[in-house]
N, C-alpha and C positions, 0 to 999 in steps of 0.2 A: 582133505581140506586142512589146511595151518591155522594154526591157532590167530595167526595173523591175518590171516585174511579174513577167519572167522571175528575177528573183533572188529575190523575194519565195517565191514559190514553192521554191523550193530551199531556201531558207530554214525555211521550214513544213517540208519533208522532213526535213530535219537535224534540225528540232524534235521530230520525232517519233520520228525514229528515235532519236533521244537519250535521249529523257524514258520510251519504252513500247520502246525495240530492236526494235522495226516498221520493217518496212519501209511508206514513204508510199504510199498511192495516190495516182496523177500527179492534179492536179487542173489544170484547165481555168486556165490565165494571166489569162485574162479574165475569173473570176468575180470579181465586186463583193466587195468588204468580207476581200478577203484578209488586209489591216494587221490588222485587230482579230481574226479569228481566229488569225495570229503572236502578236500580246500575249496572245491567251490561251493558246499553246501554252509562251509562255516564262512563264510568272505564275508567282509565288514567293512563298511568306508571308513578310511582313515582320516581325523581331521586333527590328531594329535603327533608332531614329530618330535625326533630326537635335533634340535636345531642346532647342534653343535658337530653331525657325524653328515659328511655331505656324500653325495650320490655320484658315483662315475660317471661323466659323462658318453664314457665309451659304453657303459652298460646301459645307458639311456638307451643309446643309438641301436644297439643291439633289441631293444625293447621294441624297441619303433620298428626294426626289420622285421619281429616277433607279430608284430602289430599290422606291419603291412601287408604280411602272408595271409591275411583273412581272405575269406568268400570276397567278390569283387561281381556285381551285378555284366555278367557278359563281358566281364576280363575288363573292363572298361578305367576302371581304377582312378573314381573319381574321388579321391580323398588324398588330402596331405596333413603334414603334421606341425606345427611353428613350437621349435623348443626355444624358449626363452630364457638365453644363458644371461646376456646384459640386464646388471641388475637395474640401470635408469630404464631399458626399454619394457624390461617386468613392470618396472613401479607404474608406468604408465599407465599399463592393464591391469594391474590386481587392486591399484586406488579407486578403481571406476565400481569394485564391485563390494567395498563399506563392511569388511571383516576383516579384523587383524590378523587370524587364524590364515587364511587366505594368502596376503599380503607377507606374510610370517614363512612357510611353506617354504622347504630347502626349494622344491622345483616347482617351475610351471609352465603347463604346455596348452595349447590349442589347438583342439581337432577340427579340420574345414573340409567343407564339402567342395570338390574343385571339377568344374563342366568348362572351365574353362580349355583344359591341353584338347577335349575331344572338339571343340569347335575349332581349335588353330591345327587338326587333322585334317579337317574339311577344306581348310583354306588353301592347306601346303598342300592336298593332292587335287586340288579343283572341284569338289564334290558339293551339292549343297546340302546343308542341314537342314534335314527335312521335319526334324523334330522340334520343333520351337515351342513348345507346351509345359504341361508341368510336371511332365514324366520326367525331363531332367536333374530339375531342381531336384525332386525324390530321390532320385536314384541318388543322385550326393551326397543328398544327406542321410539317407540308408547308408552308403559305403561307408561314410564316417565314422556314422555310428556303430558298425559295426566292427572298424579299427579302433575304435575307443574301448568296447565292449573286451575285445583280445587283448589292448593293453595292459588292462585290467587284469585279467588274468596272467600273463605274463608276469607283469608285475611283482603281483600277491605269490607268484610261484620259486619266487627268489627271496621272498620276506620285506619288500617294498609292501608302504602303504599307499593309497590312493585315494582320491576322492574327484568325482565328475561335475563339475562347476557349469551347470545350467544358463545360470544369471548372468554367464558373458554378454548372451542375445538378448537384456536389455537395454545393451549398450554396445550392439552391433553395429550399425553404422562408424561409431567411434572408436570400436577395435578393429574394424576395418580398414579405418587411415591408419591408425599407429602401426602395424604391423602391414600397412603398404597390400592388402589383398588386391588382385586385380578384377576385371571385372569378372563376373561368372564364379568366383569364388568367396565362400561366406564362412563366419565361425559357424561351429554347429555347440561345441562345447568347451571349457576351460579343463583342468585336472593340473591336481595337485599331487604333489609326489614327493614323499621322504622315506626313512627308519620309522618304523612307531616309534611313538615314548609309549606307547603302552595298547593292551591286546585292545582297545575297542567292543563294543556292543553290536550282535549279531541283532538284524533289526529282524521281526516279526514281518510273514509277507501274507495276505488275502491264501484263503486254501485253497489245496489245487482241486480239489472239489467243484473251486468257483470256476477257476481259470483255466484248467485245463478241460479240454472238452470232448466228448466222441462222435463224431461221424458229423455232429451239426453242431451250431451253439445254441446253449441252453441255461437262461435263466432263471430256473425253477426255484424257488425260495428265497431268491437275491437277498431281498430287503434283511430277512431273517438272518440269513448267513453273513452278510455285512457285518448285521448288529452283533452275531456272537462273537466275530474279529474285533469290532472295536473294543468289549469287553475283555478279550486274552490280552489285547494286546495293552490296554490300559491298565491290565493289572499285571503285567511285565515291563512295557514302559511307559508310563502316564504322562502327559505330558507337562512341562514345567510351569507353561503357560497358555492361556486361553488367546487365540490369535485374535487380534482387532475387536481387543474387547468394547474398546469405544463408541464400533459401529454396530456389535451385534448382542453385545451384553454377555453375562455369565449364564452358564448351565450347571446344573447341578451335574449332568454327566457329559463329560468332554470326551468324544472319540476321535479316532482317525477320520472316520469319514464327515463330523462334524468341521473337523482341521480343515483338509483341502474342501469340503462347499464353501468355507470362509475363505481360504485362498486364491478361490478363482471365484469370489464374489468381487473382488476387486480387478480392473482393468490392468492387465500386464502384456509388454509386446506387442499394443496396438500398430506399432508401426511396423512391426517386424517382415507384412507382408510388403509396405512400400521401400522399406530397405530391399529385399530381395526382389521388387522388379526392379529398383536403382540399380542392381549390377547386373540387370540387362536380365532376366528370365521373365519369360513370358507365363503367367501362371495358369492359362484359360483350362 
């Protein structure tokens, strides 16, 4: 064993024990491709660029190809990718979504979930589509996101930063037209893309205690193991503010899982289901 791969190793332990307060399982010095599973233990969303050092567009592209090689539910390869070179046709999309950071961003691109090329399959060979449900729609948006997920990593493996832009889909219908989707095709997500200006904060994730599971799922002590996450994690990173204090008042202790019950105590993406029967899927 090298002293290199001996550190690496130790290294991934400390990652993990950091990120999820696991303790590592010892892995074998010798397995292949340990470096890229480190970068993915340390991966961090980037919402800080260097806005003056711009990004190949040929390396995009290559990113995307990086990106499209992912798993593909039964080769079906229902996902595309809309990169947004034109900065009026950018500003269009990144105004809708109320962050200069965002708007600021050397790049940005959108992940969609596309069922439309398998239905105009059906048409050019005579066949009917027998599937009009909401296995579709899924599988799209699985495909998507699972090119977005590889992008990510791609990305981060060249020294790009990134960040995955959720909040497109409250204003999917409307990024819809601007970017001309046809029917059967949806955003599923935005991302952001430049140089850091700087390394970023490794965010704390729920333990794999909770999440990872064996043979069945099992939520033995939830409540308790929540609570001790929102504790590591608010005293690594606390948050700066109390969300919708107006509606919910102050706590003397503000955790994660306080955050998002507030965050989805509010109504978001009501419409998002009648946007996605609008371009034609059937959800039953």
């Amino acid at each position: 064993m090298s002293a290199e791969s001996a550190e690496t190793t130790a290294l991934i332990a400390d990652a993990v024990r950091y990120r999820f307060g696991d303790e590592a399982p010892a892995v074998d010095p010798a397995t292949p491709g340990l470096d890229a599973v480190l970068r993915l233990l340390n991966r961090r969303s980037q919402r800080r660029y260097d806005t003056g050092r711009a990004v190949d567009p040929a390396l995009i592209r290559v990113l995307c190809a990086a990106a499209l090689s992912a798993p593909s539910k039964s080769d079906l390869q229902q996902r595309d990718i809309v990169v947004l070179e034109d900065a009026a046709q950018r500003r269009r999309v990144t105004s809708l979504l109320n962050d200069e950071w965002i708007d600021t961003a050397p790049c940005f691109l959108v992940f969609c979930g596309n069922n439309r090329r398998q239905r105009q399959f059906h048409e050019w060979h005579g066949h009917e589509f027998a599937n009009d449900h909401l296995d579709p729609f899924f599988n799209a948006a699985v495909d998507a996101a699972i090119v977005l997920g590889t992008f990510v990593a791609a990305a981060e493996a060249v020294g790009l930063g990134c960040c995955p832009i959720s909040v497109i889909r409250n204003h999917a219908a409307t990024v819809s037209d601007i970017l001309a989707l046809p029917p059967h095709v949806f955003p599923v997500a935005g991302m952001t893309l430049g140089w850091p200006s700087e390394p970023g904060a490794v965010s704390l994730r729920l333990p794999l205690s909770l999440t990872v599971h064996r043979d069945r799922f099992d939520e033995t002590a939830i409540r308790e193991r929540v609570d001790a996450y929102d504790h590591r994690r608010a005293a690594a990173q606390p948050f700066r503010r109390q969300r919708y204090e107006a509606d919910y008042g102050r706590v003397d202790f503000y955790g994660w899982s306080e955050d998002k019950a507030r965050q989805y105590g509010r109504p978001e993406r009501a419409d998002f289901g009648e946007f996605v029967r609008a371009k034609g899927f059937n959800l039953r």
